[in-house]
N, CA, C and O atoms as a DFTB+ gen file, in Angstrom:
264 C
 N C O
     1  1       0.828      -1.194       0.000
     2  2       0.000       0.000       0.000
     3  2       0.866       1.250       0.000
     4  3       0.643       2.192      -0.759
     5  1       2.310       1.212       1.273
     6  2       2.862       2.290       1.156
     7  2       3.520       2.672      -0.733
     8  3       3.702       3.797      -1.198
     9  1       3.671       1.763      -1.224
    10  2       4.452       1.738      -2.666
    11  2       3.390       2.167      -3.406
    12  3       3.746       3.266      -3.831
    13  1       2.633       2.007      -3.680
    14  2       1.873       2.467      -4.509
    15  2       1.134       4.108      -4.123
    16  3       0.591       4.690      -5.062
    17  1       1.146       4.619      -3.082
    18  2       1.076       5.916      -3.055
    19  2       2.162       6.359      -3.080
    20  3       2.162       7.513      -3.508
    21  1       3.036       6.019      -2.842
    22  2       4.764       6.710      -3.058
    23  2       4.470       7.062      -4.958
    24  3       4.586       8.222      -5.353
    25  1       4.211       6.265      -5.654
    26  2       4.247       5.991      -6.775
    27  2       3.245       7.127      -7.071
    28  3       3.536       8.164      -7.666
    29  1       2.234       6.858      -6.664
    30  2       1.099       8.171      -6.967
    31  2       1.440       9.091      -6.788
    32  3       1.278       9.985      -7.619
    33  1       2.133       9.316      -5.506
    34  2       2.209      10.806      -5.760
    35  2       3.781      11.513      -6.239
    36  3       4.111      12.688      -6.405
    37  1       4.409      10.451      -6.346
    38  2       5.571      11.092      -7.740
    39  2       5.226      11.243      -8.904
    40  3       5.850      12.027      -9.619
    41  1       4.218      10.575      -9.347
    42  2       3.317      10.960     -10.641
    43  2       2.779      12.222     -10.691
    44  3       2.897      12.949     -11.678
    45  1       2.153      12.548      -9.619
    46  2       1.500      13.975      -9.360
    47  2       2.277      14.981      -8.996
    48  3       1.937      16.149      -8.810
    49  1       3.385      14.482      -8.891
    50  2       4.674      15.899      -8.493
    51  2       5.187      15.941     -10.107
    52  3       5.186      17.118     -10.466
    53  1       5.567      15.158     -11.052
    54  2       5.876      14.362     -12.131
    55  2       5.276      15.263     -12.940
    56  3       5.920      15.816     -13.832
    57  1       3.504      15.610     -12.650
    58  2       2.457      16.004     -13.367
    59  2       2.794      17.504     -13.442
    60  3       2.982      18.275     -14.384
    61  1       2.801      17.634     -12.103
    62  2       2.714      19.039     -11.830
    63  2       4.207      19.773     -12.531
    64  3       4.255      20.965     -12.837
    65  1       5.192      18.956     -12.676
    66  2       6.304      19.929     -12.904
    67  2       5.983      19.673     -14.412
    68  3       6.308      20.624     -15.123
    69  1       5.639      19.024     -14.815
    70  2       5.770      19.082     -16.423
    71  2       4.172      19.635     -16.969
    72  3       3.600      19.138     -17.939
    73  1       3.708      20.561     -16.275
    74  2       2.393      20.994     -16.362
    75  2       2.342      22.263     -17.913
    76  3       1.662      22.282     -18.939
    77  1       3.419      23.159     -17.364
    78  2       3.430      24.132     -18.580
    79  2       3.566      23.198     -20.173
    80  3       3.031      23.810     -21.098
    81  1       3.988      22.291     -20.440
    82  2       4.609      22.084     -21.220
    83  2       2.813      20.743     -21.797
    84  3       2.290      20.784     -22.911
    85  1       2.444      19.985     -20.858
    86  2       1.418      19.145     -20.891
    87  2       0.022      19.856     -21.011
    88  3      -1.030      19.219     -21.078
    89  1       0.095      21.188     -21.032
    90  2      -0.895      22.157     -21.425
    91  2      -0.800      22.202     -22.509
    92  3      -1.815      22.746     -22.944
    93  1       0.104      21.842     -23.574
    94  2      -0.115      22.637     -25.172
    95  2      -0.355      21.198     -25.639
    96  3      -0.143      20.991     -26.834
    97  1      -0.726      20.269     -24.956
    98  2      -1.439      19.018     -25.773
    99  2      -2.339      19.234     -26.384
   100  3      -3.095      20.089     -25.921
   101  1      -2.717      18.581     -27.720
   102  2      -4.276      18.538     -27.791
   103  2      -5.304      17.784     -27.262
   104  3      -6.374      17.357     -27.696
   105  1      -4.546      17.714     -25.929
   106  2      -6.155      17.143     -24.759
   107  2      -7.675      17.870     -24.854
   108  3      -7.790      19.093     -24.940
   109  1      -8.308      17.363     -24.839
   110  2      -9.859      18.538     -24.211
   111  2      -9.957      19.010     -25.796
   112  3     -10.701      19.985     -25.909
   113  1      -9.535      18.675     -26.723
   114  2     -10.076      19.367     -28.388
   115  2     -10.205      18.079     -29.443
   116  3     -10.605      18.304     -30.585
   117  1      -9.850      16.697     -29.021
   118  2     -10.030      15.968     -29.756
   119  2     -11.263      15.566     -30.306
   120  3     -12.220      15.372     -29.557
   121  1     -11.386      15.366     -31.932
   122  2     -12.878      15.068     -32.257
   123  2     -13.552      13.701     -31.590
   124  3     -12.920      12.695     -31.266
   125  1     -14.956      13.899     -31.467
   126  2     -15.651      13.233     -30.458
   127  2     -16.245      13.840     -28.903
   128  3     -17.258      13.540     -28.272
   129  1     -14.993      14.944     -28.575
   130  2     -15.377      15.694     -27.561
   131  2     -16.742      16.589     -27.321
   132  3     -16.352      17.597     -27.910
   133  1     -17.354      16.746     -27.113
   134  2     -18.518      17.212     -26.997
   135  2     -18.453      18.426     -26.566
   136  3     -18.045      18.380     -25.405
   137  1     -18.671      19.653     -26.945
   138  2     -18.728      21.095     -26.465
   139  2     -19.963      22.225     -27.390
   140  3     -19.871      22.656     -28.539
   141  1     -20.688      22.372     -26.710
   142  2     -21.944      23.115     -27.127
   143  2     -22.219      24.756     -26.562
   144  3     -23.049      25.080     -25.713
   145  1     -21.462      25.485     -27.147
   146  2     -21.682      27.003     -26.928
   147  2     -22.735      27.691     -26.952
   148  3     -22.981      28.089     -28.090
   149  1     -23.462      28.002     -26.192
   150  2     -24.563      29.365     -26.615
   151  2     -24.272      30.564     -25.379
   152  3     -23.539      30.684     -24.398
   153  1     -25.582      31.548     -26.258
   154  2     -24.776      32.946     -25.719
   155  2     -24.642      33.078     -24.065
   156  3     -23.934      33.908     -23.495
   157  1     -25.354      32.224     -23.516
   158  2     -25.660      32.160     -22.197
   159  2     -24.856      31.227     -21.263
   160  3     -24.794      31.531     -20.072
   161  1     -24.262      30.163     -21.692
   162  2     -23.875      28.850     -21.355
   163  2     -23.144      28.162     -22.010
   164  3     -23.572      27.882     -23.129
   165  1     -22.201      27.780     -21.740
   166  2     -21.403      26.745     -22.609
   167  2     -21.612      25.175     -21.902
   168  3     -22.148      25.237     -20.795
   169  1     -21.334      24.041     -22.287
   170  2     -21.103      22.858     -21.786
   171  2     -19.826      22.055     -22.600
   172  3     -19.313      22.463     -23.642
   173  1     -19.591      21.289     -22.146
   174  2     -17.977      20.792     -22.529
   175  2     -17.695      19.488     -21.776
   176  3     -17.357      19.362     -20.599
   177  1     -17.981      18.200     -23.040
   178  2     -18.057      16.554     -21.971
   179  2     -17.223      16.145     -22.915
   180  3     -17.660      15.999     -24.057
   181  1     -15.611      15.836     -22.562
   182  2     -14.739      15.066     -22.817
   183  2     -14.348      13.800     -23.469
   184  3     -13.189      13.387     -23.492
   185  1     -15.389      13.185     -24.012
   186  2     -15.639      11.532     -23.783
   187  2     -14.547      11.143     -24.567
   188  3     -14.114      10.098     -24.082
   189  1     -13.685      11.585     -25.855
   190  2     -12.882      10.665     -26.357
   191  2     -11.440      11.415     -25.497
   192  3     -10.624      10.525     -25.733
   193  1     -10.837      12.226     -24.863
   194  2     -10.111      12.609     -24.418
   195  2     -10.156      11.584     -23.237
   196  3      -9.193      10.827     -23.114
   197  1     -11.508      11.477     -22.101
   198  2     -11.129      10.901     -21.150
   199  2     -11.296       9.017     -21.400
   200  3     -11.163       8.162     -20.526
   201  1     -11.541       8.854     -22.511
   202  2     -11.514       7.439     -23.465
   203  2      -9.827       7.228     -23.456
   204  3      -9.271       6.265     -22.929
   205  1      -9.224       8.200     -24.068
   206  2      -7.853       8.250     -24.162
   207  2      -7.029       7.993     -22.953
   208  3      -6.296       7.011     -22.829
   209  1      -7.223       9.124     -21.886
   210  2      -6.760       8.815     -20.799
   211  2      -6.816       7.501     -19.695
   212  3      -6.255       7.025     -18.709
   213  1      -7.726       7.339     -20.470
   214  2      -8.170       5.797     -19.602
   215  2      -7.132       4.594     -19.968
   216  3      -6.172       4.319     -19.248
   217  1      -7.394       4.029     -20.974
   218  2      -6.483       3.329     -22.261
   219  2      -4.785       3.665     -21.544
   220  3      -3.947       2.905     -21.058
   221  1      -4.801       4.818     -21.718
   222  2      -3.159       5.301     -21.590
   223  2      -2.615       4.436     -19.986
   224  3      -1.714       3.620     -19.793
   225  1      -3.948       5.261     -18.748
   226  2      -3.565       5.260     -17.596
   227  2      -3.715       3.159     -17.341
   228  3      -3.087       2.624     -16.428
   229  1      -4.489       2.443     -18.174
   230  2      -4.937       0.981     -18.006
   231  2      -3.471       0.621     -18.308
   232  3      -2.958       0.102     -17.316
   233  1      -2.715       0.714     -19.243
   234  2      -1.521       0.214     -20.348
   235  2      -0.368       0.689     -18.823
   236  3      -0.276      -0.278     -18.067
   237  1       0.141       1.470     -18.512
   238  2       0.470       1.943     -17.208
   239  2       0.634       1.394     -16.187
   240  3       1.692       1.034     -15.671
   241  1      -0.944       1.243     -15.642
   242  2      -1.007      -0.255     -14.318
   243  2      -0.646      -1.242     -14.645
   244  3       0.085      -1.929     -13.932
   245  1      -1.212      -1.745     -16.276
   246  2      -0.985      -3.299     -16.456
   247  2       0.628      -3.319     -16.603
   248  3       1.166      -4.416     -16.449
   249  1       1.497      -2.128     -16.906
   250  2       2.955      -2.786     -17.193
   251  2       3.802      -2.801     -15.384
   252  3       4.735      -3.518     -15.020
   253  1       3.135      -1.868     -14.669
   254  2       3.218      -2.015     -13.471
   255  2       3.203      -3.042     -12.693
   256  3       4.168      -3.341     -11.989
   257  1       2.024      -3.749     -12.731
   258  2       1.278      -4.686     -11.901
   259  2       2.216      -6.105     -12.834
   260  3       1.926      -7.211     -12.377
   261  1       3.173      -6.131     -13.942
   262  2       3.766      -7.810     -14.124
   263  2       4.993      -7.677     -13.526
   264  3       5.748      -8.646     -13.443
């Protein structure tokens, strides 16, 4: 248990320092993403971005966990 939050949260220090640079991805704009503007309201649902992230973060654990 202690190893695997050690692990988490060097990822999230990991995250955070390479943040400027992991901002100019094209995360959050990939087609499939869902974003509906009007003059009043916007909405904005992720689904193939957080499709992506999923996949990425699964491939990750599984090379972890052999």
């Amino acid at each position: 248990m202690s190893r695997t939050l050690i692990i988490i949260g060097l990822c999230i220090v990991a995250i955070g320092i390479l943040w400027p640079w992991l901002s100019k991805l094209p995360f959050g704009q990939l087609p499939g993403d869902i974003a509906i503007r009007r003059e009043n309201m916007s909405f904005y649902f992720p689904i193939t971005t957080m499709i992506l992230i999923s996949v990425i973060l699964s491939a990750v654990l599984w090379l972890f966990n052999r």
